[in-house]
Each structure stands twice: as structure tokens, then as C-alpha cells.
C-alpha positions as CSV (number, residue, x, y, z in Angstrom):
1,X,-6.7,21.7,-7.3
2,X,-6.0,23.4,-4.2
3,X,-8.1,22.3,-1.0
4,X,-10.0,24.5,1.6
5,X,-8.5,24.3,5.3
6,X,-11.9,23.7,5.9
7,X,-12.1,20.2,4.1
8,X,-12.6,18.1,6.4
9,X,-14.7,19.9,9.5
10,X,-17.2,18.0,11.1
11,X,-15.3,14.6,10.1
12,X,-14.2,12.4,13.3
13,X,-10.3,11.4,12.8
14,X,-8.4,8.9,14.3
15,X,-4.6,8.6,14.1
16,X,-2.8,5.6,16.1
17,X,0.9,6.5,16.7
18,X,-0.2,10.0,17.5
19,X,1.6,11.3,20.8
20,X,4.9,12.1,18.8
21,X,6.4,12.5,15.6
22,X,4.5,11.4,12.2
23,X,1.4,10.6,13.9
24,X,1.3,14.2,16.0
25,X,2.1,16.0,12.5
26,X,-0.5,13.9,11.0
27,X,-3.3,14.2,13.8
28,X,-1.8,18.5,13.1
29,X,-2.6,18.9,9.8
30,X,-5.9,16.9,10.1
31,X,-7.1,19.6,12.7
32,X,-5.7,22.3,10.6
33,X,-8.5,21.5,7.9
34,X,-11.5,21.0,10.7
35,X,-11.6,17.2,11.6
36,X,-12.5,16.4,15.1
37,X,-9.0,14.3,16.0
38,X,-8.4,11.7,18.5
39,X,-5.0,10.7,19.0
40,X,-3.9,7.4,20.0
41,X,-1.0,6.4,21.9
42,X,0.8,4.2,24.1
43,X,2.5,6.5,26.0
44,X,0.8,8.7,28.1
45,X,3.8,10.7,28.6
46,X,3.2,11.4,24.8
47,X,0.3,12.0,24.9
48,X,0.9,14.8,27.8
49,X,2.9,16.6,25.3
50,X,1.2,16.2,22.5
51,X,-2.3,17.9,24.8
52,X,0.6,20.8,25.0
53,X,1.5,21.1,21.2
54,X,-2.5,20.5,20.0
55,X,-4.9,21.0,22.7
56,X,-7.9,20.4,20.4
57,X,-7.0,17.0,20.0
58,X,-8.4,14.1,22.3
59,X,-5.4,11.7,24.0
60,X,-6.2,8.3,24.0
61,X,-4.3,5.8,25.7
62,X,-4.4,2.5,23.7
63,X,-2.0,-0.8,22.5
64,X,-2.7,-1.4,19.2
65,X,-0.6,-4.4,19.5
66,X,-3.4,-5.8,21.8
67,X,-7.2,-6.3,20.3
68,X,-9.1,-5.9,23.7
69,X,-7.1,-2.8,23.7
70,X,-7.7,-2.1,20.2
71,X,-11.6,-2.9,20.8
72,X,-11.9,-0.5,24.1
73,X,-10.3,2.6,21.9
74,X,-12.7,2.2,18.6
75,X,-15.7,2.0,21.1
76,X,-15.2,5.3,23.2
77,X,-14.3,7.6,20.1
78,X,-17.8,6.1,18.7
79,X,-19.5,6.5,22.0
80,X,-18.3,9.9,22.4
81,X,-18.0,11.3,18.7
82,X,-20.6,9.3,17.4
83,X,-18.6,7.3,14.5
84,X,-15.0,7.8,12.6
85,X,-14.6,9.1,9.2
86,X,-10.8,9.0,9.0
87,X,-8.5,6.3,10.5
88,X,-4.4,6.6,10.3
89,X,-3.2,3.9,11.0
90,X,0.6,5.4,11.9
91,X,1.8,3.3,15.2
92,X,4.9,1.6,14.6
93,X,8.1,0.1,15.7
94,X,11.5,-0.7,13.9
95,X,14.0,-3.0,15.0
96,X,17.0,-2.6,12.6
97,X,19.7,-5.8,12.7
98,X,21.2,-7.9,10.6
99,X,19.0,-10.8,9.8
100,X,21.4,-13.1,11.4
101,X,20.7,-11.4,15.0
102,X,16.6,-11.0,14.8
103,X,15.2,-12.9,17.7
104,X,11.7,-14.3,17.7
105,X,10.7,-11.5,20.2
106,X,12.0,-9.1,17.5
107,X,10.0,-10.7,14.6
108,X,6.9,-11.1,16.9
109,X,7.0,-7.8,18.0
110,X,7.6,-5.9,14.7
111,X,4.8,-7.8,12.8
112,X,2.0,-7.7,16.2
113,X,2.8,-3.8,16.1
114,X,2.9,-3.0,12.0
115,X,1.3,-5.5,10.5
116,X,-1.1,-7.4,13.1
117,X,-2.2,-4.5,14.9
118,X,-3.1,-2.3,11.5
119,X,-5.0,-4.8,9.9
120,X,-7.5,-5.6,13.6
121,X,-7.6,-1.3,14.2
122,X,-9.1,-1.0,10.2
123,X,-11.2,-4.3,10.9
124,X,-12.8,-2.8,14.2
125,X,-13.2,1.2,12.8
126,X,-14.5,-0.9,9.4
127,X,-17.3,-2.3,11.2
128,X,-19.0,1.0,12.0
129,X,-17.9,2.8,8.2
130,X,-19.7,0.1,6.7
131,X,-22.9,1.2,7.8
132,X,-22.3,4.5,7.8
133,X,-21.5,4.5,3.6
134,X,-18.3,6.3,4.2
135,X,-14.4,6.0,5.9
136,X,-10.8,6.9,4.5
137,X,-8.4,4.3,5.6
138,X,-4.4,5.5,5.6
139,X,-1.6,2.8,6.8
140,X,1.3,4.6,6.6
141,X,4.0,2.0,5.3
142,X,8.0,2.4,4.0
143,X,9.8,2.8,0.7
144,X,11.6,-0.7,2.8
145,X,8.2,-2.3,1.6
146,X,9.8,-1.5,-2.3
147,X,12.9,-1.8,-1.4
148,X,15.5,-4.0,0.2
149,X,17.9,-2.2,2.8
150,X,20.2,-4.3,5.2
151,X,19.6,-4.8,8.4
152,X,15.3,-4.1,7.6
153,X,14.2,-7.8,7.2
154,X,11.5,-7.8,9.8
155,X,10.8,-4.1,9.3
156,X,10.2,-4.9,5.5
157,X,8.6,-8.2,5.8
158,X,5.6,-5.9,8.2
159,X,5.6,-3.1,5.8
160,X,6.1,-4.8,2.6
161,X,2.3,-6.9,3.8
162,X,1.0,-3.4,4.8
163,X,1.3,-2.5,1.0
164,X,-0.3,-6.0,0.0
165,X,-3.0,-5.8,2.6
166,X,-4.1,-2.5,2.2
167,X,-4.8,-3.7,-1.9
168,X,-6.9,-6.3,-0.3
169,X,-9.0,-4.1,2.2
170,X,-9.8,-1.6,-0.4
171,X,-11.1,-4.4,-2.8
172,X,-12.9,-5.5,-0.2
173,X,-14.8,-2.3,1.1
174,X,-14.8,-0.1,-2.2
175,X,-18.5,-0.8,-2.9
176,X,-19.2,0.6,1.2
177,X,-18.0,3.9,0.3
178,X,-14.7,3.1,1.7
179,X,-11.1,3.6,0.7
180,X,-8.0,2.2,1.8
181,X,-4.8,3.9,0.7
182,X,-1.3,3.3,1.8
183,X,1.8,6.0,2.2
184,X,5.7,4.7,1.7
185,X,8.2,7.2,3.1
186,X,11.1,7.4,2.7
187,X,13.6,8.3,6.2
188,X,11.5,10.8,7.7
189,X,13.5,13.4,10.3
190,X,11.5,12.5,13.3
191,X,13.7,12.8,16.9
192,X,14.1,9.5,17.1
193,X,15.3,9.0,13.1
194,X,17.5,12.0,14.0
195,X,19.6,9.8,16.5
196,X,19.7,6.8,14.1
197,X,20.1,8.4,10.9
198,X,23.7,10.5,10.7
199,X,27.5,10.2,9.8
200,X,28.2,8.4,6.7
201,X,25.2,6.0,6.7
202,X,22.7,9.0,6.5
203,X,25.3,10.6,3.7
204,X,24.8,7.4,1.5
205,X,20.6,7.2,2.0
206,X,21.0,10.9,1.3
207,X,23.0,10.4,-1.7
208,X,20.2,8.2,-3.2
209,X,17.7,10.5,-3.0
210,X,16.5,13.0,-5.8
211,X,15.1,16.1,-4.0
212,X,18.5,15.9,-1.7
213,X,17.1,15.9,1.9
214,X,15.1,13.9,4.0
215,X,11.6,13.8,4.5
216,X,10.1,15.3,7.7
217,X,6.8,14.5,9.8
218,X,4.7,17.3,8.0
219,X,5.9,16.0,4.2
220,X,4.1,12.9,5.5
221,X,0.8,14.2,6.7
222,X,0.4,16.6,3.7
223,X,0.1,13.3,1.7
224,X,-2.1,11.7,4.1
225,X,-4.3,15.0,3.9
226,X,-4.4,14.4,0.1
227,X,-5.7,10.7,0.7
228,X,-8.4,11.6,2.8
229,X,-10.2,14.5,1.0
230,X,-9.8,13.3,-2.5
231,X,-13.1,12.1,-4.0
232,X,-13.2,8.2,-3.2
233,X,-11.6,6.8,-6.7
234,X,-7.8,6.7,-5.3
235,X,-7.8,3.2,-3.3
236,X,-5.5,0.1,-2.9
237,X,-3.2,2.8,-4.1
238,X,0.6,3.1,-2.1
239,X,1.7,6.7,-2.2
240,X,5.5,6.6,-2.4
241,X,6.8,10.0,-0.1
242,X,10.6,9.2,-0.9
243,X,12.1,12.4,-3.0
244,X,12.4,10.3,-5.5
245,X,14.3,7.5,-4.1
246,X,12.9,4.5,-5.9
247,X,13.4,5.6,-9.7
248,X,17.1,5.6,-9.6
């Protein structure tokens, strides 16, 4: 069934992550079909540009790796849009090395950042969709939380508990009018990816992959789209967005 641009006007969204890349295509699309978007980033830099690609959009500045931080965002979107219908959870970092050469300050930061900081941004926007009877929860995770690729041990150990937690949270706030749905892409063409992913390590990922290219930023927020105007009986589900990748 096809779905109205329209979908979704009136609804408060917001996206972490949001200055750049996924989160910006995400916090897009959502504007596209009529939310109300708020944007949140740590960069303010980002941010700037992102004001300059969709003006419509609110900039926040915010560390979802820190909970006062975390706390200060979820309070002036509700102060200033009166609650939040849609949270995105798409801030995140990778740190790709062998598992031999991961510090603690590598761990740390990869779980305080994917896993940590998620699960305290859906607590806090929780606490005011419980009352309200209504939220859509998306934590965009990684086919690396299926799968097992070298080099992605603290990368997969964060996403792999997005997937798990994201069960949990749904079981919990079903009966609230909730849901909590994750999405697992596969590489997705961002700038950054671009510069990591080339020569004959992005010909062998390619390789594995049915559909034959990449994913890119919009492939990602047309899924997320799906998730958050589909009726309410999709939860605790993971979305796979990998062309493919994980039934070979």
C-alpha cells in the first residue's frame, strides 16, 4: 500500500545523528511526509549545513553520549513542540581494528555512543510517549549485528545489543501504544563510508551482496519511513536494509 506524503504532518520527529549523512536523509524524508523535525547533532558545524540543505528542520546541539545532555535536548523539543511522536535514534560512531588493537577508550566510546546513549535518549522521549498513548521508536543498527566482519568487534558487540534491546523495549511499551523497531544496513554510501569503503575490500563486500551496489543514506530513511507510519503491529522487529547480503 502506497503512503501519502502527507503521513505524518502534524507529528513532532526527532532524529539524533542528524547534521549529516543517514540521519540528514532520515530527518529529509520525514519532512517530506509533513513531520515537524528536529535534528540532533554534535556538531554544530553540521548542523550549519544541514539548516542549508533542510531549512524546515530545527538544529539541536546535543551529546547523546552524555545524559544531562541527553536530558536538556528531550526537554526543549517538548517545551517548544509540545511532545515527540517519532524518535531516530541514528547517532553513531565506528572504530574498525583488529580486536587485538581495541583500547578501552575504543570500547568505551563505541558502546557510550551506540549502545548506552540509544537506550537513555528512548528512556527519556519514553517518559513523555507513555502518557501520551502513542511514539515510534527507530534505532538504526548494522547487518555487523547478524553478522561477523573482521576488524567490527566493538562495533558489533554495540549494534548486535541494539538488536537485543530494541526486542526488550518494544515488549516493554507495546501495551502504551508504543513501538520499538530496529533497521540493519548494510554499508551505506555516506562521505565518510565513501573514504573507507573502496579498492578491493569494497569489491569483496560488494561481491556479497545480491542487488550489486551499496546502500545509500535515502535507501535507509525510506525504511525508517515505513516503520513509523505502519499501523502499530510491526515491533521488536530488525529490518535488515542489506540487498540481500545475509541469505547467501
Amino acid at each position: 500500500m502506497s503512503h501519502s506524503i502527507d503521513d505524518l504532518t502534524g507529528q513532532v520527529a526527532l532524529v539524533t545523528g542528524g547534521g549529516a549523512g543517514i540521519g540528514l536523509a532520515i530527518g529529509t524524508e520525514l519532512h517530506r511526509r509533513g513531520a515537524h523535525v528536529y535534528l540532533v547533532d554534535i556538531s554544530q558545524d553540521a548542523l550549519d549545513a544541514a539548516a542549508s540543505a533542510l531549512p524546515d528542520a530545527v538544529g539541536v546541539l546535543g551529546n547523546i553520549a552524555d545524559l544531562d545532555s541527553i536530558t536538556s535536548v528531550v526537554e526543549r523539543v517538548v517545551g517548544e513542540a509540545g511532545g515527540i511522536d517519532i524518535l531516530v535514534n541514528s547517532a553513531g560512531i565506528g572504530i574498525i581494528k583488529p580486536a587485538l588493537e581495541i583500547t578501552e577508550a575504543d570500547w568505551d566510546r563505541t558502546l557510550d555512543i551506540n549502545l548506552r546513549g540509544m537506550f537513555f535518549m528512548s528512556q527519556a522521549v519514553a517518559r513523555h510517549m507513555i502518557p501520551a498513548g502513542h511514539g515510534r521508536i527507530v534505532n538504526v543498527a548494522s547487518m555487523c549485528g547478524t553478522i561477523a566482519i573482521d576488524g567490527h568487534a566493538a562495533y558489533t558487540a554495540s549494534k548486535a545489543g541494539v538488536v537485543g534491546m530494541t526486542k526488550v523495549l518494544a515488549g516493554e511499551w507495546a501495551r502504551d501504544g508504543i513501538t520499538v523497531n530496529s533497521i540493519s544496513p548494510t554499508v551505506v554510501l555516506t562521505e565518510l563510508a565513501k573514504n573507507v569503503w573502496n579498492g578491493d575490500e569494497a569489491d569483496e563486500m560488494l561481491a556479497k551482496i545480491p542487488v550489486g551496489r551499496f546502500a545509500v543514506p535515502e535507501d535507509v530513511a525510506q525504511a525508517v519511513a515505513f516503520l513509523v507510519t505502519q499501523s502499530g503491529m510491526i515491533t521488536g522487529h530488525d529490518l535488515l536494509v542489506d540487498g540481500g547480503y545475509v541469505i547467501r
